[in-house]
C-alpha positions, 0 to 999 in steps of 0.5 A: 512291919506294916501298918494299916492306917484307919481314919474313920468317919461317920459314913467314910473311911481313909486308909492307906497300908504303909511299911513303917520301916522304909515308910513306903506307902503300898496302897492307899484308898477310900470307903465312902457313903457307909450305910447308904449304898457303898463305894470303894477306891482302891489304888496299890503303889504304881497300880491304876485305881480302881472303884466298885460299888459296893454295899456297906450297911456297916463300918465291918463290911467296909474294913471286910472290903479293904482287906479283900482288896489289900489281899487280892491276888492280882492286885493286892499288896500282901498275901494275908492279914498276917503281914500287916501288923498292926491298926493305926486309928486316928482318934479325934478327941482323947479329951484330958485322958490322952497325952500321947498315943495308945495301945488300944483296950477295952478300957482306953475304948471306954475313955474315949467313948466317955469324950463323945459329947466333945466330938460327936460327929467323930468319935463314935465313927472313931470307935466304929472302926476300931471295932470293926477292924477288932472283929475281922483282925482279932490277933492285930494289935490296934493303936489310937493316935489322937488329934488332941494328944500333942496339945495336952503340953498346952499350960493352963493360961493358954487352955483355960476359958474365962467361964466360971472354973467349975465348969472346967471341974465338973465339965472339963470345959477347955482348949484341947485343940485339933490336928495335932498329929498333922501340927506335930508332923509339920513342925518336925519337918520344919526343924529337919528342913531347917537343920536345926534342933527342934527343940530350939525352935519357936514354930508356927504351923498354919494347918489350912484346909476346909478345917483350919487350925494354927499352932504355936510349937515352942521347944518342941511342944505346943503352947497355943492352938487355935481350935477350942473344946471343938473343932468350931473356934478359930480363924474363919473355915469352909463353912465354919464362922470360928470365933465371933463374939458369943452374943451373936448367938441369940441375936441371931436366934432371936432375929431368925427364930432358930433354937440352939442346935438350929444356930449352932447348925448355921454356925458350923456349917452354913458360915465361914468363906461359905457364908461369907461368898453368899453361899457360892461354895466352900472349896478355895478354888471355886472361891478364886475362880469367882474372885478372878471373874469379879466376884466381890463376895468371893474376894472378901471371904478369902481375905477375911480368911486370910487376915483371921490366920494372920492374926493368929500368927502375929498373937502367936509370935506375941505368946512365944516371944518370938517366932523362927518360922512358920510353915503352911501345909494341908489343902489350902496352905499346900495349895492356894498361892494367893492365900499364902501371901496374903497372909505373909502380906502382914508379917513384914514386921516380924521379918519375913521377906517373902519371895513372890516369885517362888510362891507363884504357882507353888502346888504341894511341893515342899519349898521356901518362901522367904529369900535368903537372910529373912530373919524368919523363915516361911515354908510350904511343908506337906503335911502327912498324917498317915505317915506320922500316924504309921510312926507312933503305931511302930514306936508303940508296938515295937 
């Protein structure tokens, strides 16, 4: 079966067509700058990639796009709409009401519009798309795989706030945590790599990219995550600060004569390496360019980035009562070396024996990083959200 998969932004949207069963990808591309002008790329398996501007008023007119494409006869990889059978979406917050993943009805449509003011910036797009591709595909069978769906496991220690409990009644104000599908991938691939059964392992994924989380995976299922009840708590991001303590808040407010939205804005999106580098950039690769030349600023946003995710793995060994690994995936975690061992630089006491020699370089590619007899293993595991997002869509329509 092919599965069209559907990640949906307010103003973009990723896709990839994927045969579940041989889990080929066929082709794969991008919908950006939905509501301005429009642009898309598109590239088939083995093809050269192609982008044309396209205009976009709506998430309809770019899903009408990416079916031309799919289906066109000198570069397309299906002949029509009947050979994809089904719409995987990614759903950004499922709140409580979703521990695994859906197919989509009027009613889950409903669930998750009512955990809008959770995710504002992403389940409104979410449902944007999945009711674009209703429209132009009404006989496909659609599926919701949420974000927050593989830490509704989380036990009320881990997921409960010390705020007075009737705002968890009446608000359901908690931990849901984030990028689950990518923490579930990552930590099965891990047990796959290790030979062992995943439900025997105490694993740590460290998802690292302008959005970070880190996730305790003990048996199988997630016990602790970093991310909060948004996407804002954590360790230090791109531009987002993650946990400060709340009182800087209106000191800053006062300081700077900002309201709530005004500090939360600096919070999510003027903060993080951002911030910290004196608003030089987000990306890591800008960061160690300047780091390399001199740049002081440069250096202390990645180390503080670095030692805010070593943190969180030594509080989540402290939570599992162990640790057997701790794998290192998405943009950063593939791709900055000098990242990776700054944070395995403080995990000497839990066991690592890190191979710098093998870290040095490493880009994207699945590899050890700890030297025989380390008595707990660290891999880089490129994460595949998709692909795992591709698995779920089968599972459930089959």
């Amino acid at each position: 079966m092919n599965v069209l998969v559907i990640n949906c932004g307010s103003s973009s949207l990723k896709f990839q067509l994927i045969n579940a069963e041989s889990e080929e990808v066929l082709a794969k591309g991008l919908c950006e700058r939905i509501g301005i002008d429009g642009r898309l790329t598109y590239q088939p398996e083995g093809g050269e990639k192609e982008k044309s501007d396209k205009p976009m008023p709506t998430h309809t007119e770019a899903i009408q796009y990416v079916i031309e494409a799919l289906t066109n006869p000198e570069t397309g990889v299906v002949k029509s709409l009947d050979e994809i059978g089904a719409v995987g979406h990614r759903m950004v917050h499922g709140g409580e009401k979703f521990s695994s993943s859906v197919v989509i009805t009027d009613e889950v449509k409903k669930a998750v519009a009512e955990c809008n003011d959770l995710a504002p910036l992403h389940n409104p797009a979410n449902l944007i798309g999945v009711e674009a591709c209703e429209k132009l595909m009404p006989n496909t069978p659609m599926v919701g795989v949420f974000d927050t769906a593989f830490h509704q496991t989380m036990p009320e220690k881990a997921y409960m706030y010390g705020l007075p409990y009737e705002y968890y009644e009446k608000y359901k104000v908690r931990r849901y945590g984030f990028h689950g599908t990518s923490h579930s991938f990552v930590s099965k691939r891990a047990a796959e790599v290790m030979g062992r059964p995943y439900e025997d392992l105490k694993t740590i994924v460290c998802h690292l990219g302008n959005g970070s989380s880190v996730t305790a995976v003990m048996n199988g299922k997630s016990v602790d995550t970093s991310m909060g009840l948004t996407p804002l708590e954590g360790v230090v991001m791109g531009t987002r600060s993650g946990s400060i303590d709340p009182a800087i808040m209106e000191f800053i407010a006062q300081k700077e004569n900002l309201d709530i939205e005004g500090v939360m804005n600096v919070l999510n999106k003027k903060s993080g390496v951002y911030g910290l580098s004196g608003g030089l950039s987000s990306d890591f690769r800008d960061l160690t360019d300047a780091m390399n030349a001199g740049d002081k600023k440069a250096k202390i946003a990645m180390d503080v980035f670095s030692y805010s995710v070593a943190k969180y793995i030594g509080a989540y060994a402290a939570a599992m009562n162990g640790v057997d690994c701790i794998a290192f995936t998405a943009g950063i975690g593939e791709n900055d070396d000098y990242v990776r061992e700054q944070v395995c630089s403080y995990l000497g006491y839990l066991g690592v024996d890190f191979d710098k020699e093998v870290n040095d370089g490493l880009r994207g590619t699945e590899k050890e990083l700890t030297k025989p007899g380390s008595k707990v293993r660290v891999f880089v595991i490129p994460t595949n959200e998709e692909l795992a997002i591709a698995r779920e869509t089968l599972a459930l329509v089959k």
